[in-house]
mmCIF file of the N, C-alpha and C atoms, coordinates in Angstrom:
data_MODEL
# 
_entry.id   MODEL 
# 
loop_
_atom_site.group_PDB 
_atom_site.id 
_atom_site.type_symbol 
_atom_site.label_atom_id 
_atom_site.label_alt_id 
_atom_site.label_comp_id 
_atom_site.label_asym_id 
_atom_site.label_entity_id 
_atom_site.label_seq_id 
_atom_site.pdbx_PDB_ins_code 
_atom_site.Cartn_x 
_atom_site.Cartn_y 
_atom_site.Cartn_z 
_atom_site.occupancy 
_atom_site.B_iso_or_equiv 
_atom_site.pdbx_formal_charge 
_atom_site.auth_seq_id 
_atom_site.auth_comp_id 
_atom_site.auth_asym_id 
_atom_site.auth_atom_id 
_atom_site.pdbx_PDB_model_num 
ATOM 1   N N  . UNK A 1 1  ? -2.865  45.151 64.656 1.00 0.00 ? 1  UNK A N  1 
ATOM 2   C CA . UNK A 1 1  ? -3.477  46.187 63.847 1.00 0.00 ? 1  UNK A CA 1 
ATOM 3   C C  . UNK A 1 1  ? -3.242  47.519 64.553 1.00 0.00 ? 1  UNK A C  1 
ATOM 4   N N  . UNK A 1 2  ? -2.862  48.660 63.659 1.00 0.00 ? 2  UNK A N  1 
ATOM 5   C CA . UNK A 1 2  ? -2.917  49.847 64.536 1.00 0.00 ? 2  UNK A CA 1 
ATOM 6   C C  . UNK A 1 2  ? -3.795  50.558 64.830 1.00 0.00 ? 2  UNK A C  1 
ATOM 7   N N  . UNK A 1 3  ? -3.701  50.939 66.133 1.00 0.00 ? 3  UNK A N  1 
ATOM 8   C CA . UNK A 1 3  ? -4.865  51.796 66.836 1.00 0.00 ? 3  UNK A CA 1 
ATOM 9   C C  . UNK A 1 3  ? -6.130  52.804 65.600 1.00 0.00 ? 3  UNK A C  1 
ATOM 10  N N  . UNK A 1 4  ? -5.052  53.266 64.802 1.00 0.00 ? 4  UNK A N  1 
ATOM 11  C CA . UNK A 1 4  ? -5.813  53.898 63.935 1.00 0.00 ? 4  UNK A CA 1 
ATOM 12  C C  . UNK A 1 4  ? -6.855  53.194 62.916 1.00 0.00 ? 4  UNK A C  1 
ATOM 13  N N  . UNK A 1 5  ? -6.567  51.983 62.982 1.00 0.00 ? 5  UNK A N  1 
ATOM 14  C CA . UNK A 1 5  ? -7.287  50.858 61.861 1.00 0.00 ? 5  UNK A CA 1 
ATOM 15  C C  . UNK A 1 5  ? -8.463  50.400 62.505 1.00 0.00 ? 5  UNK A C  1 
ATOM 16  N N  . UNK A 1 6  ? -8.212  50.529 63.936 1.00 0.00 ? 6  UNK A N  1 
ATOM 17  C CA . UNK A 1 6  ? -9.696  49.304 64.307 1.00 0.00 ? 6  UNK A CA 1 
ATOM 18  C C  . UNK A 1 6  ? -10.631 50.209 64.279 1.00 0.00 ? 6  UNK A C  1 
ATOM 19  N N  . UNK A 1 7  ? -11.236 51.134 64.179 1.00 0.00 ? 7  UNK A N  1 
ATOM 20  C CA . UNK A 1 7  ? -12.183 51.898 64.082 1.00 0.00 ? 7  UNK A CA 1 
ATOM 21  C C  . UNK A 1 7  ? -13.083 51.761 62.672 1.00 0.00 ? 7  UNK A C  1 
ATOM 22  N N  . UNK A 1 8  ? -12.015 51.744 61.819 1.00 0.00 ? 8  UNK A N  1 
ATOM 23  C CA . UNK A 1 8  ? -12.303 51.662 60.290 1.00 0.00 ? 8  UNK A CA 1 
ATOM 24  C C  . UNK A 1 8  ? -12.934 50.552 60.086 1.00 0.00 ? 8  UNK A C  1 
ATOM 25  N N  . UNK A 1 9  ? -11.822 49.187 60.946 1.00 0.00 ? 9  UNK A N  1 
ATOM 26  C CA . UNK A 1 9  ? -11.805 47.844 60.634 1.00 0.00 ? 9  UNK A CA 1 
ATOM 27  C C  . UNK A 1 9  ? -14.358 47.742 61.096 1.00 0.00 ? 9  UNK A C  1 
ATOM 28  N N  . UNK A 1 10 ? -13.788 48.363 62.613 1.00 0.00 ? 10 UNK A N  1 
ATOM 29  C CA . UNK A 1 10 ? -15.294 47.959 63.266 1.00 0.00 ? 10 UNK A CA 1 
ATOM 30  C C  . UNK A 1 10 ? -16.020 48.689 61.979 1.00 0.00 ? 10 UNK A C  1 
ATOM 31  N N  . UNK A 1 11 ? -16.048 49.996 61.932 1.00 0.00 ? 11 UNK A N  1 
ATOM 32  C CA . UNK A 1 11 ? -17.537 50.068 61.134 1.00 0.00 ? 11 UNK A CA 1 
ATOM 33  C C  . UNK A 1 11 ? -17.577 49.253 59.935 1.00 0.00 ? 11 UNK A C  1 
ATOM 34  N N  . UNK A 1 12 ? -16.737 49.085 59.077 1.00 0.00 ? 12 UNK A N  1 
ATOM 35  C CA . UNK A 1 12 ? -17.070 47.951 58.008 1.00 0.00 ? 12 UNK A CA 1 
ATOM 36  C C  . UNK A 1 12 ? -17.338 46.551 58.775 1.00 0.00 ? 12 UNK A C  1 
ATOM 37  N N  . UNK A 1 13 ? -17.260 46.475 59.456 1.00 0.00 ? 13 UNK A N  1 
ATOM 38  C CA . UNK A 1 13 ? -17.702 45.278 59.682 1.00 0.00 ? 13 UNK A CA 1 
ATOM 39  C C  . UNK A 1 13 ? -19.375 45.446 60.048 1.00 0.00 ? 13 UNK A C  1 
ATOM 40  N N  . UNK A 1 14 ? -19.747 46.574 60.740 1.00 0.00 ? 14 UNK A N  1 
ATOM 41  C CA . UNK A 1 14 ? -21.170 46.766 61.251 1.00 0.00 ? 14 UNK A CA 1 
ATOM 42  C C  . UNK A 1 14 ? -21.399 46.953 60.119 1.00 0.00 ? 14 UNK A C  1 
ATOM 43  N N  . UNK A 1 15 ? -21.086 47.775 58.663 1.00 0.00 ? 15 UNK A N  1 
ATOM 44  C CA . UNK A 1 15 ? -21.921 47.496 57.414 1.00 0.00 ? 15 UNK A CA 1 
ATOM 45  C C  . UNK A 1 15 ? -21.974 46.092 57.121 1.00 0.00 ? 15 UNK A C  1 
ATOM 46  N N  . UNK A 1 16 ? -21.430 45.435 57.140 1.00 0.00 ? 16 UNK A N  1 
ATOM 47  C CA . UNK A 1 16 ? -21.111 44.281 56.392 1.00 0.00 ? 16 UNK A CA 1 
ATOM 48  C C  . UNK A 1 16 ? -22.303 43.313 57.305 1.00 0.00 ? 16 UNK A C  1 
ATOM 49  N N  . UNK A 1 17 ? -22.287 43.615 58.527 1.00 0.00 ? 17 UNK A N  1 
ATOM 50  C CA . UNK A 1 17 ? -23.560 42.907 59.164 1.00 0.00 ? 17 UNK A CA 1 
ATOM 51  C C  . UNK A 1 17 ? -25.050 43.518 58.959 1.00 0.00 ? 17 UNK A C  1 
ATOM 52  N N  . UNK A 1 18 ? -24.973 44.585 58.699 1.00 0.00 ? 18 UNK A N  1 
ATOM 53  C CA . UNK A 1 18 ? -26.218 45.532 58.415 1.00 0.00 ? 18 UNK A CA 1 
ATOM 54  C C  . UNK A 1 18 ? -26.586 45.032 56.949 1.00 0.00 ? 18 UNK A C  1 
ATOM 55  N N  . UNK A 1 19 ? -25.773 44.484 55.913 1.00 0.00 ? 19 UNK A N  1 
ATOM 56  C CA . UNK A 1 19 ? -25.934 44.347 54.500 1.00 0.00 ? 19 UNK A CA 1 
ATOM 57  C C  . UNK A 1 19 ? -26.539 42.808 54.436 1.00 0.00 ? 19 UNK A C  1 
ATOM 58  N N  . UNK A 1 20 ? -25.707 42.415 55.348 1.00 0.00 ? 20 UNK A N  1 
ATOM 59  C CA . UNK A 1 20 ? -26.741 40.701 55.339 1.00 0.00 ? 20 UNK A CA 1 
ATOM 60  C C  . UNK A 1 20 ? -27.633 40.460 55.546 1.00 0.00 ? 20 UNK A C  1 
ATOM 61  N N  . UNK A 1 21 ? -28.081 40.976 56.765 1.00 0.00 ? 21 UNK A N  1 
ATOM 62  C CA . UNK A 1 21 ? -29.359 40.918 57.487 1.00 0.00 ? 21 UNK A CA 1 
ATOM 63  C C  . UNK A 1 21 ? -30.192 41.657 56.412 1.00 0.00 ? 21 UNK A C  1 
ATOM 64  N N  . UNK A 1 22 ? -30.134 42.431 55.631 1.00 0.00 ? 22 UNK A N  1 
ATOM 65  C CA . UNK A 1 22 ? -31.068 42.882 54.488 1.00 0.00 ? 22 UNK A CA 1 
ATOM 66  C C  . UNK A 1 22 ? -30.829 42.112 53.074 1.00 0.00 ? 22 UNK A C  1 
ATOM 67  N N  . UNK A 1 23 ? -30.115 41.102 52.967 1.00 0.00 ? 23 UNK A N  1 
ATOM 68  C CA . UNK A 1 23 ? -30.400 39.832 52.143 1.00 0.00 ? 23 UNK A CA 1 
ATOM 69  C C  . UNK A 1 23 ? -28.876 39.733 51.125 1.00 0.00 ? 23 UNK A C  1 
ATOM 70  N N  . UNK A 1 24 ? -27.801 40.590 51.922 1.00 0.00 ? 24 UNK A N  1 
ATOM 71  C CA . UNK A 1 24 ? -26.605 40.550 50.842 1.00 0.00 ? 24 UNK A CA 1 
ATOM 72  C C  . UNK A 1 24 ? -26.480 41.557 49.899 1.00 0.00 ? 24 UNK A C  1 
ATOM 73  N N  . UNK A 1 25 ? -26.000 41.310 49.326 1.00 0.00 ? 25 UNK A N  1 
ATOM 74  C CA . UNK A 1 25 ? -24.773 41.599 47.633 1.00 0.00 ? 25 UNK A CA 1 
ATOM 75  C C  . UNK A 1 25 ? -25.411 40.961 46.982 1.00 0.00 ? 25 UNK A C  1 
ATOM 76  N N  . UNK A 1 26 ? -26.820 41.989 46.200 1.00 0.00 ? 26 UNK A N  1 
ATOM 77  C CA . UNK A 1 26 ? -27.310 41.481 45.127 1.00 0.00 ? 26 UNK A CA 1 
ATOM 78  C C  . UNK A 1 26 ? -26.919 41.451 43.579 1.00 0.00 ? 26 UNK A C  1 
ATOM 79  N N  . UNK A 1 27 ? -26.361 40.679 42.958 1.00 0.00 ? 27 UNK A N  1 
ATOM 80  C CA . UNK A 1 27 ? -25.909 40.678 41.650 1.00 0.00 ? 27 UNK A CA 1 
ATOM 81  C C  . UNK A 1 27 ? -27.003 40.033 40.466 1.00 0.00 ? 27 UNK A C  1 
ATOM 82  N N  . UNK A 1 28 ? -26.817 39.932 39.363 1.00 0.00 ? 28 UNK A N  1 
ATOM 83  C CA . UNK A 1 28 ? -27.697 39.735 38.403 1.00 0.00 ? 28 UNK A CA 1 
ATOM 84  C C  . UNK A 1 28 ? -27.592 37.742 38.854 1.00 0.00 ? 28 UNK A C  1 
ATOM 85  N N  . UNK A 1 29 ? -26.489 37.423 39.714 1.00 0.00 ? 29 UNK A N  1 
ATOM 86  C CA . UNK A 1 29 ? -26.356 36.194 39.303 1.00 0.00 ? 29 UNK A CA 1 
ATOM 87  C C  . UNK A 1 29 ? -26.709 35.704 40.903 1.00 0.00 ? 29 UNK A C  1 
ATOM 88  N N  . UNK A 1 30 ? -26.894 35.952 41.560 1.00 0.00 ? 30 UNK A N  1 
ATOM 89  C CA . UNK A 1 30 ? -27.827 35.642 43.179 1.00 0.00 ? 30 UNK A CA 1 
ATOM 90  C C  . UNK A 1 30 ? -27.396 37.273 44.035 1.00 0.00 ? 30 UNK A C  1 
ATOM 91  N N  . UNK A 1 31 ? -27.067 36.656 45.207 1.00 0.00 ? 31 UNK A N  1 
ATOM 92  C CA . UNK A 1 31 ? -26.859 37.225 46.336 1.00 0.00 ? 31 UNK A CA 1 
ATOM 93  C C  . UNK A 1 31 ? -25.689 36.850 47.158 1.00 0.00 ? 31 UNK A C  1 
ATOM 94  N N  . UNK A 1 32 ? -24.407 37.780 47.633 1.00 0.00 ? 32 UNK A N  1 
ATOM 95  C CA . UNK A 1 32 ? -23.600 37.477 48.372 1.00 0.00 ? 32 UNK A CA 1 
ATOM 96  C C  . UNK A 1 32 ? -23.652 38.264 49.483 1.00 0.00 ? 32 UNK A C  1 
ATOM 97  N N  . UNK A 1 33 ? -23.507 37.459 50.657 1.00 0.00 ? 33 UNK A N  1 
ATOM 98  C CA . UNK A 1 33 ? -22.703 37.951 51.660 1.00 0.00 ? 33 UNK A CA 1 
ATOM 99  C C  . UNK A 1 33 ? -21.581 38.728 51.898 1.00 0.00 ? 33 UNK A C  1 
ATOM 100 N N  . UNK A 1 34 ? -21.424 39.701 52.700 1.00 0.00 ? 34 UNK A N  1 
ATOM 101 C CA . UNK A 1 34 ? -20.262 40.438 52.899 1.00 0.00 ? 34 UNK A CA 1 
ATOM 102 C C  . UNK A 1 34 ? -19.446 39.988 53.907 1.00 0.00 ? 34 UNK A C  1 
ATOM 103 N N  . UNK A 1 35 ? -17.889 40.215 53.548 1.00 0.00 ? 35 UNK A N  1 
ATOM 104 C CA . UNK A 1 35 ? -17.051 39.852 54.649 1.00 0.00 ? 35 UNK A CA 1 
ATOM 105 C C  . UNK A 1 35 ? -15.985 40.420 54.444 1.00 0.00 ? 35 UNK A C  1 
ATOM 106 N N  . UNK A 1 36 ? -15.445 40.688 55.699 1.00 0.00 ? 36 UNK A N  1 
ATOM 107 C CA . UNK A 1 36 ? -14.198 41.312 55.667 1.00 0.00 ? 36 UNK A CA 1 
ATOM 108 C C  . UNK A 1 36 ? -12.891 40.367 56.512 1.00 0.00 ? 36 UNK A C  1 
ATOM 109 N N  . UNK A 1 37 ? -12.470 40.104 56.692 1.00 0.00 ? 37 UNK A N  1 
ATOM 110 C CA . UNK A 1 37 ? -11.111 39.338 56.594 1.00 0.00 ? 37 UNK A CA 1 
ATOM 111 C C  . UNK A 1 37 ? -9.824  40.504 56.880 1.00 0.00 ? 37 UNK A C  1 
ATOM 112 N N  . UNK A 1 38 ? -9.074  40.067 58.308 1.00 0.00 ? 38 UNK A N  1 
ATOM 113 C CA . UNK A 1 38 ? -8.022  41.119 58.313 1.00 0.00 ? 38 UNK A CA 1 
ATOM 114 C C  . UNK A 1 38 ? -7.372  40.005 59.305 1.00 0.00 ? 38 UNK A C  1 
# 
């Protein structure tokens, strides 16, 4: 990954842990988890 990406890559990932721990990706049809994948 380039230098310029992991910065980006980390803070979405600290949202993506900040969003779970407050119960997910609420939709009309449950709740998802966030993830990012690279």
């Amino acid at each position: 990954m380039a230098a310029c990406g992991k910065p980006g890559l980390d803070g979405c990932r600290i949202w993506a842990e900040r969003v779970n721990a407050a119960g997910g990706i609420k939709l009309s049809e449950g709740s998802y988890n966030a993830e990012f994948v690279a």
